[in-house]
C-alpha positions in Angstrom: 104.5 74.8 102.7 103.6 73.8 106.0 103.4 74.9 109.5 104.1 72.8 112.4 104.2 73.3 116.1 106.7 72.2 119.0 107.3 71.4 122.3 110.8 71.7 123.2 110.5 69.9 126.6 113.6 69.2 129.4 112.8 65.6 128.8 111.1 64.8 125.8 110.1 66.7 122.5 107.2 66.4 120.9 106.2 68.2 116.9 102.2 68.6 116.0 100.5 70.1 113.0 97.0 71.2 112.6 94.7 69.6 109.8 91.9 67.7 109.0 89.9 69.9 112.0 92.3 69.1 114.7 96.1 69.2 116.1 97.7 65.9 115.5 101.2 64.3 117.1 103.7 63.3 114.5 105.4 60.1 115.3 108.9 59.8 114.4 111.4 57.5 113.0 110.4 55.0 115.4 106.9 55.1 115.5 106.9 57.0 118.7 105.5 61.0 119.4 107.9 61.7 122.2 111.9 62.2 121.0 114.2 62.2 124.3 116.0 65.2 124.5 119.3 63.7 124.5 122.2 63.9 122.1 125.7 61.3 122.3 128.6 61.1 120.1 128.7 57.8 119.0 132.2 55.9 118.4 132.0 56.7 114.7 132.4 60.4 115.6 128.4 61.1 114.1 125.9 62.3 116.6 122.7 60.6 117.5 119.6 62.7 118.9 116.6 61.1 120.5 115.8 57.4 122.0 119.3 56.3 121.2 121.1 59.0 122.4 118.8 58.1 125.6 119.8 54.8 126.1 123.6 56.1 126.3 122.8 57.7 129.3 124.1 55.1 131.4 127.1 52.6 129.1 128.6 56.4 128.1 127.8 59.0 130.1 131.1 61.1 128.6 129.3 61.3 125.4 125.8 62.0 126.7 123.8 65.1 127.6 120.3 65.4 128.8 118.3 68.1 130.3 120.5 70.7 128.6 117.3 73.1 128.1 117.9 73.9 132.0 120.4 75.6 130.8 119.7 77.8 128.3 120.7 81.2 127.8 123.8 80.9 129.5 127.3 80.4 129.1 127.2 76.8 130.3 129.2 74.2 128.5 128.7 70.3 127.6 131.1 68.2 126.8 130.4 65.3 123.9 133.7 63.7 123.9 136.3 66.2 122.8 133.7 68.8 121.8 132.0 71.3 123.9 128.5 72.7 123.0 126.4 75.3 124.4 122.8 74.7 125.3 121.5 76.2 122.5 123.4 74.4 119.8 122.5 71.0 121.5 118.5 71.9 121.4 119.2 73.0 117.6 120.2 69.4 116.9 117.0 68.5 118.7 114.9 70.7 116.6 116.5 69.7 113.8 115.7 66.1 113.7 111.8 67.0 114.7 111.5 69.5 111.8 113.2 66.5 109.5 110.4 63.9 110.5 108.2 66.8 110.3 109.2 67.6 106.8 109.3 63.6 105.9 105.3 63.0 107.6 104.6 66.1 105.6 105.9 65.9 102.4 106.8 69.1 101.9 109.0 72.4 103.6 108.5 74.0 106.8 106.8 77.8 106.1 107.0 78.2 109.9 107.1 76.6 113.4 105.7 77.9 116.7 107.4 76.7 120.1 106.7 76.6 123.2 108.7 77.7 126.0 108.4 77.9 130.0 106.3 80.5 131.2 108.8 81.9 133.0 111.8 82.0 130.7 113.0 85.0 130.6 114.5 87.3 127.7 118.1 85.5 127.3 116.2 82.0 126.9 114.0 83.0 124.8 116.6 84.3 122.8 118.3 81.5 122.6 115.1 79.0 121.6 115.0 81.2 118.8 118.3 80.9 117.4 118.4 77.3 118.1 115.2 77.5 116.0 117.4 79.7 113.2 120.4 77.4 113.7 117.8 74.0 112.8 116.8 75.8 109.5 113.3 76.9 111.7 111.9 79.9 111.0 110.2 81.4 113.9 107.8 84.2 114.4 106.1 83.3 117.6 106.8 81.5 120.9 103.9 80.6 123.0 104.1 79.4 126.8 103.7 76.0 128.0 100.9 76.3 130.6 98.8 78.8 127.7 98.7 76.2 125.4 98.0 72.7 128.1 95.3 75.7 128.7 93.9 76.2 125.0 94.6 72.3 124.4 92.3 71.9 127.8 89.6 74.3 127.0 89.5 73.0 123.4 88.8 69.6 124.4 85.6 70.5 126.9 84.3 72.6 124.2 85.8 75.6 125.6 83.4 75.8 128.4 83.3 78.6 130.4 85.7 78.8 133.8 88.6 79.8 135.6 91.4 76.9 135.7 94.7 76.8 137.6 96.4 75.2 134.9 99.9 73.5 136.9 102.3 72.0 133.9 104.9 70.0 136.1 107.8 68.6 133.5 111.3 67.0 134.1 112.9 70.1 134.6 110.6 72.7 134.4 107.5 74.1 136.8 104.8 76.2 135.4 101.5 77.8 136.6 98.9 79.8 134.8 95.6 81.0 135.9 92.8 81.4 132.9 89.5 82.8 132.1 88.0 80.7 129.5 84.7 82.5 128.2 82.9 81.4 125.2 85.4 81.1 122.2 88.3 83.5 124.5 91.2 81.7 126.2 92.6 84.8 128.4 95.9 84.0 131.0 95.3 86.2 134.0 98.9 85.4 135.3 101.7 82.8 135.6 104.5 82.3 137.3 107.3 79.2 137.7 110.6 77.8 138.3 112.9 76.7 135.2 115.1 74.3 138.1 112.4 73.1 139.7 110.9 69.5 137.5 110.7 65.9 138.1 114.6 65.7 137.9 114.6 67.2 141.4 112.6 64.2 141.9 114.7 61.7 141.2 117.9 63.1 142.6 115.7 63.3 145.8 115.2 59.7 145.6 118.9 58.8 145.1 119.6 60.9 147.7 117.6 59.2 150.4 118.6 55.9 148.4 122.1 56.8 149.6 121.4 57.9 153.1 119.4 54.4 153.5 121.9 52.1 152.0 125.6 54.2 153.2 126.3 54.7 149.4 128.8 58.2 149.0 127.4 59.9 145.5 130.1 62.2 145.1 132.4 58.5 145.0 130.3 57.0 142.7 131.1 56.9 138.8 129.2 59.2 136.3 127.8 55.5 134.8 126.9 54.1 138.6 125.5 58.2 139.0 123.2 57.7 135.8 122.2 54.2 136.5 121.0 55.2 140.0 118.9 57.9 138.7 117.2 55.7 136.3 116.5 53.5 139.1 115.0 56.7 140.8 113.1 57.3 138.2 111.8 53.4 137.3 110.7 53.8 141.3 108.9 56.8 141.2 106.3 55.7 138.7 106.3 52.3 139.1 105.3 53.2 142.8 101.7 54.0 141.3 99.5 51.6 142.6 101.7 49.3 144.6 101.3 50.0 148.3 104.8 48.9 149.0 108.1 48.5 147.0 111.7 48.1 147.4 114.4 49.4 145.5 117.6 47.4 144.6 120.6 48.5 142.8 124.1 46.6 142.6 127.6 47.9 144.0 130.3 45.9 142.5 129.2 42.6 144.1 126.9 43.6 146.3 123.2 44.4 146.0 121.7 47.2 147.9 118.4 48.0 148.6 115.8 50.4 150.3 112.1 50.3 150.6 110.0 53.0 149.4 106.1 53.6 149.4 103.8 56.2 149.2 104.8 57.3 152.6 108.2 57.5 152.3 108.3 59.1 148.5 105.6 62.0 150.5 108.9 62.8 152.8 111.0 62.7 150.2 109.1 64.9 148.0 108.0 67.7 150.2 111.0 70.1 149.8 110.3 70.2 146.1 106.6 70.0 146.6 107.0 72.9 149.0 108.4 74.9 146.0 105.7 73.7 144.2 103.4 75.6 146.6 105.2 79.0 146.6 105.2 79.5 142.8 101.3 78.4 142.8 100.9 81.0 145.5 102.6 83.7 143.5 100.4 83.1 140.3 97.4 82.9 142.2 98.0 86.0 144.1 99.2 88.0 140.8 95.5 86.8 139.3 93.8 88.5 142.3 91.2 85.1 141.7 91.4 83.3 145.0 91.8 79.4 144.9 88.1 78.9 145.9 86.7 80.2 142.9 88.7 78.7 140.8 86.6 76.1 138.8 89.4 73.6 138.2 92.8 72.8 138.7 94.6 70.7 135.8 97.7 69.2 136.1 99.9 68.2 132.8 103.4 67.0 132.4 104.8 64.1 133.3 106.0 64.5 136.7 102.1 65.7 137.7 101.1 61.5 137.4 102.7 60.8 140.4 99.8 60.1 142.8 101.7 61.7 145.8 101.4 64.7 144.4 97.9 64.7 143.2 97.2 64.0 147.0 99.4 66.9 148.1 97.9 69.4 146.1 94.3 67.9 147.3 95.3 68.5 150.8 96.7 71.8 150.2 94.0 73.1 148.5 90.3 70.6 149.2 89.9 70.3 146.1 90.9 67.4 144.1 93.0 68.1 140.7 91.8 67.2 137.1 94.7 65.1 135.8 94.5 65.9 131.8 93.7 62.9 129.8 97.6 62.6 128.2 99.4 65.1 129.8 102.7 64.5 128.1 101.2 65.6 124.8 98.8 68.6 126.7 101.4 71.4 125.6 102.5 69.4 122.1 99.0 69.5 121.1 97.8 72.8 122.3 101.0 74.1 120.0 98.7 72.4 117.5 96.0 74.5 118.0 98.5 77.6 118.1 99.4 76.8 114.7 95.5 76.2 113.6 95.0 79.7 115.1 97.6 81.2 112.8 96.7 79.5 110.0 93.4 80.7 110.5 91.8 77.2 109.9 88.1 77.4 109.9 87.2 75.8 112.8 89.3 77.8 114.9 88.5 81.2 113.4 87.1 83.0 116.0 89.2 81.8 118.8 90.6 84.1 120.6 93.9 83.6 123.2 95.5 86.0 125.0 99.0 85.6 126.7 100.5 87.6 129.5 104.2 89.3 130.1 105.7 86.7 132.1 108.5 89.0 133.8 108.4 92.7 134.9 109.9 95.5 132.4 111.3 98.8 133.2 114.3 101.6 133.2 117.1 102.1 136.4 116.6 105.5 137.2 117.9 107.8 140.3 116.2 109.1 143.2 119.0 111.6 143.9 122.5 113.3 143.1 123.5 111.1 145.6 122.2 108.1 144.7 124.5 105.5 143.6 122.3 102.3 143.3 119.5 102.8 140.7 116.3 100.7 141.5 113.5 99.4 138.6 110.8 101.9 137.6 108.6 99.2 136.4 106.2 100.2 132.8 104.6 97.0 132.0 104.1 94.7 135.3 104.4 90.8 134.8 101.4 89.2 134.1 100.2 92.3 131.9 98.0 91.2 129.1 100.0 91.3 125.5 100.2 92.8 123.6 101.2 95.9 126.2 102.0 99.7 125.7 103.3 102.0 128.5 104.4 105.1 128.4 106.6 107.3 131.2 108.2 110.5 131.8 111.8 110.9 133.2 113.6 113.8 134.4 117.1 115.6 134.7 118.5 115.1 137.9 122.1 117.0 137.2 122.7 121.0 136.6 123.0 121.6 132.9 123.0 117.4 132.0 122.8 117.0 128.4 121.7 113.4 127.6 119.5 110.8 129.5 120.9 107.3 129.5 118.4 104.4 129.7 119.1 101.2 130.9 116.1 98.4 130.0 115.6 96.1 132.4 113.6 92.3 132.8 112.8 91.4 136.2 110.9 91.6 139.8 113.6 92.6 141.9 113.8 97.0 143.4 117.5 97.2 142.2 117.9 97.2 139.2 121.4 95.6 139.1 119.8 92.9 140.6 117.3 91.9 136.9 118.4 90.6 133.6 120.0 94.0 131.9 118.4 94.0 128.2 120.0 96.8 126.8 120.0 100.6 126.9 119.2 104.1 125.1 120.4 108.1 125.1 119.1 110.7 124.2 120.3 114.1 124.1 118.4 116.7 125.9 119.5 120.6 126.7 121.2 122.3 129.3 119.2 123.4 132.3 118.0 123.1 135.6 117.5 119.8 137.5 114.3 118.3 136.7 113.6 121.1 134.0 114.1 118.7 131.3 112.2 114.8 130.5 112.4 112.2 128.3 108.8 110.1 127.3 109.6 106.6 127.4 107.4 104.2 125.4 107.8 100.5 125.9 106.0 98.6 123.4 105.7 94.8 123.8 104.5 92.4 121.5 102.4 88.5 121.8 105.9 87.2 120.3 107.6 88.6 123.3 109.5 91.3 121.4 110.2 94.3 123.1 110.3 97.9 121.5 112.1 100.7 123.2 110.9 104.6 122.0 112.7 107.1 123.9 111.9 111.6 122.9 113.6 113.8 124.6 111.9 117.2 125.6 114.4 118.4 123.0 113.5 116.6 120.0 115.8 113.8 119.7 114.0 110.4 119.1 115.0 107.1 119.9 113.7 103.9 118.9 115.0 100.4 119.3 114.1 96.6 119.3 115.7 94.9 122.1 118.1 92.4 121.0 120.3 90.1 123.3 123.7 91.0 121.5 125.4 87.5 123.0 122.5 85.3 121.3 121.6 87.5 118.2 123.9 86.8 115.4 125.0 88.8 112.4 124.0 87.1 108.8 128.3 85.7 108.8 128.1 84.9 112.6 125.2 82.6 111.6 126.8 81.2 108.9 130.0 80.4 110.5 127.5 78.4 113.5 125.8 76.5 110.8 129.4 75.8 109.3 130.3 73.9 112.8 127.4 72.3 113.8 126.6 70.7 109.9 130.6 70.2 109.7 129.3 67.3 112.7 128.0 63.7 111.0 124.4 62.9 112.1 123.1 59.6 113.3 121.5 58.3 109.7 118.1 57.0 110.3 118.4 54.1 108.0 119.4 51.6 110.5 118.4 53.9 113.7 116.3 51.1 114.7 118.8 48.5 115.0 121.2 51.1 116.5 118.2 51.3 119.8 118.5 47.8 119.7 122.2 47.6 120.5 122.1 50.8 122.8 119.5 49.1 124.8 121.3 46.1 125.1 124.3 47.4 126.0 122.7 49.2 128.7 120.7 46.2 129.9 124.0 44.5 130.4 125.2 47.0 132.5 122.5 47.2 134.8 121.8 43.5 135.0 123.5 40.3 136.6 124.2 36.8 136.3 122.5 34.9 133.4 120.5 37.7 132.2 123.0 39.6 131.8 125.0 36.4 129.5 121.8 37.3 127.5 121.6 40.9 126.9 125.8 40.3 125.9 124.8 36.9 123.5 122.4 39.3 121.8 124.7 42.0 121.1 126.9 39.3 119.6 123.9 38.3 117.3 123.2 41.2 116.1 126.8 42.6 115.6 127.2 39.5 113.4 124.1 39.5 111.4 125.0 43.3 110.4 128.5 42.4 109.7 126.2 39.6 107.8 125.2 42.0 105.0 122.2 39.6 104.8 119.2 41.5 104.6 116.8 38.5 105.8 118.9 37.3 108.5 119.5 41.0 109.8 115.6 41.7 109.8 115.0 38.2 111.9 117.6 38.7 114.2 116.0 42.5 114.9 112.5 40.9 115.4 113.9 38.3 118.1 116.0 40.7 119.6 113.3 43.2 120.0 111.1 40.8 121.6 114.1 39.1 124.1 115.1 42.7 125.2 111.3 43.6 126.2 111.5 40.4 128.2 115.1 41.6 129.8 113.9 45.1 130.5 110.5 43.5 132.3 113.4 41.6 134.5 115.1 44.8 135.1 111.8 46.8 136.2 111.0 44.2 138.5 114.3 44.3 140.0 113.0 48.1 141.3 110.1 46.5 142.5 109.2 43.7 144.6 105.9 43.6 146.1 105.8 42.1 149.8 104.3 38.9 150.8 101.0 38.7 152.5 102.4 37.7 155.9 104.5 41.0 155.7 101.7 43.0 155.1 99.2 41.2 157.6 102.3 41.9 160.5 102.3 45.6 159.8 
């Protein structure tokens, strides 16, 4: 039985194990350690999860759905053809095909996985990463957060030197910041804070905006295929723009091509709304660690969107200090999972390691200051950013003549009303009859590393309370969970025999639709080949017509990235 770790990421998902003395990346089907998070129906009604799902994105955007894990913990719906799906059920099918590979690299079952999750997802998405964990067949006991584990992956590979580090993980679709004390073999997070809508998406819808304003294009007019496509070229531009002083970006409407430059310059402008909210929820974890920035010893930036050299500059200006770009900071959080697991496995080498996590939201009761009080605010017990596991205790008092029970109303969140945080559940408890304020209830809120929180409640009477805190809408009973499982194994799955040569028709398909003229005549000539040479049933013909497709589209998708791009002539440069 084996143990594996993953990072369930906006973008891209990544699984990781611990052995031979380190955390290791499992490839999958295709060779590769990052699956896109992105599931399509296909036309044979079957589902297909990962890079050819991705290159859907544009030829059938009906059938397509990406950064879904935005979304999680809410009611929001996707549509897949005819079906809907809710977040949760779409990142199951994710998980799912990791802990398959995972089980196939392995050779044996999966004992238990540990996934990461935003820093600042609060109880409802967490809730629902772990039954999209039950729903995959994944059992879960702990779910560590993305910017503690880029930090234990960090300090593991400097030899766990000692330091404070502002840890920034900046992902597609999510923003997290940490602030830890690495001392000897302890990892300890001081604080975090972050934005689950605030990623390199933002990015790229920036981009297409200003691509818009530049070129008169109307988004809202455009089709979801023409939307997609212009996104990709967003995102083709924003890190393709690293190291070329000066590019120009070119898309096709109907007949007519339309372009608009960009260069650092411009992307700067474009960027600094979102790198202003960058900024703020630095600010708030650096505050909450009481360290200022200037004795910080590092700052390390992972996930994807941090490459972008515009906003390694802007955090150098912000803060005069230049940022420590981790060595592959796709696989930072993936790998530091690794570690997780190694730590729970208690593996040797990681034996006396010692990580500590932090709450990542406020917790507390509504309560009254008056008879005449009519909007209860948040009596906070454990503050965010308190070190876990955490145990507070408070009294509470009568506020009515001759009230006989105290109702308690558990809340998650930063805000003085309490109508105004995430409402976790509630407890009563019967107390006697007597004067206002003559009576109290002890409330004890326990809270665990797993982010499980316990709710004791004893009354000055005697009665005793106790509860775990369960989100009722993502918590289902044993024939709830079977009826889910039911549904979602009722849909056919994307075999993996032949996944390879289903990327190679996805990618052509979407080559033709984003290129012109005779390239274009190529990308549909190929498709032809290979939908004959399957129809075929010729083993050798099908495997040589794979190998020349493979190496004609890389020379079509080279044609398409330098459409984004076109570096200026020397004349143009020597003018300006």
């Amino acid at each position: 039985m084996a143990m594996i770790g993953i990072d369930l990421g906006t973008t891209n998902s990544l699984v990781s194990v611990y052995r031979n003395g380190r955390a290791e990346l499992l490839p999958n089907e295709l060779g590769q350690y990052m699956t896109p998070s992105c599931v399509s129906l296909l036309e044979d009604g079957s589902l297909a999860v990962g890079a050819v799902a991705k290159e859907r994105l544009i030829t059938h955007p009906e059938q397509t759905v990406s950064a879904f894990k935005t979304w999680m913990g809410t009611e929001k719906t996707f549509s897949l053809g005819d079906k809907e799906f809710l977040p949760h059920e779409l990142s199951a099918m994710v998980l799912k095909k990791l802990a398959q590979r995972a089980r196939a690299a392995l050779g044996e079952e999966i004992e238990e996985a540990v996934i990461s999750v935003p820093a600042y997802f609060n109880d409802n998405q967490r809730c629902a990463t772990r039954l999209a964990a039950q729903l995959a067949g994944l059992p879960v006991k702990r779910l560590i957060n993305e910017p503690s584990a880029a930090a234990l992956c960090y300090s593991a590979a400097l030899g766990r030197r000692e330091g404070k580090l502002l840890v920034v993980d900046f992902g597609g679709g999510t923003l997290d910041v940490s602030v830890v004390d690495c001392f000897e073999n302890m990892v300890e997070i001081l604080a975090i804070a972050g934005d689950n809508h605030l990623g390199g998406n933002d990015i790229d819808r920036a981009i297409a905006d200003y691509f818009c304003r530049e070129t008169g294009l109307n988004w809202d007019a455009l089709t979801p295929s023409a939307q997609r496509q212009l996104l990709a070229l967003a995102e083709r531009g924003k890190v393709g723009l690293s190291g070329i002083r000066r590019g120009l970006l070119v898309f096709q409407d109907g007949d007519q091509n339309l372009s608009a430059p960009l260069d650092g310059k411009i992307l700067a402008s474009i960027c600094k709304p979102v790198f202003e909210r960058v900024r703020g929820v630095i600010v708030r974890a650096v505050r909450d660690s009481g360290i200022p920035v200037s004795a910080m010893d590092d700052m390390v930036l992972v996930g994807g969107s941090s490459q972008m050299e515009v906003f390694v500059d802007y955090l150098e200006q912000l803060f005069s200090k230049r940022p420590t770009l981790a060595a592959r900071p796709e696989h930072m959080v993936a790998l530091g999972v690794g570690l997780c697991v190694g730590i729970k496995q208690r593996s040797a080498e990681l034996r006396d390691v010692v990580m500590t996590d932090v709450c990542p939201f406020s917790l507390g009761v509504a309560t009254y200051n008056s008879q005449g009080d009519v909007n209860p605010h948040m009596a906070v017990l454990i503050p965010r950013s308190s070190i876990l596991p955490a145990r507070r205790a408070q009294q509470f008092y009568t506020l009515f003549p001759d009230q006989r029970r105290i109702r308690l109303e558990i809340y998650q969140g930063e805000n003085y009303y309490a109508a105004d945080n995430l409402r976790l559940g509630e407890l009563t408890v019967a107390v006697p009859p007597d004067e206002p304020g003559s009576q109290w209830v002890q409330v004890i809120f326990a809270y665990d590393i797993n982010g499980i929180l316990e709710v004791t409640a004893e009354s000055s009477s005697g009665d005793r309370k106790q509860t775990v805190i369960l989100n009722p809408k993502l918590t289902l009973s044993e024939e709830e969970l079977q009826q889910e499982l039911a549904r979602l194994n009722a849909l056919p799955t994307q075999s993996e025999i032949g996944e390879e040569d289903q990327l190679l028709f996805a990618w052509a398909q979407r080559l033709f639709a984003e290129l012109t003229g005779p390239r274009r005549q190529e990308a549909g000539y190929l498709l032809q080949r290979m939908q004959e040479a399957a129809q075929s049933g010729d083993p050798i013909r099908q495997a040589r017509e794979r190998e020349d497709a493979r190496r004609r589209l890389e020379e079509l998708e080279r044609w398409a990235q330098w459409d984004v791009f076109e570096e200026p002539d020397d004349e143009e440069d020597e003018e300006e």
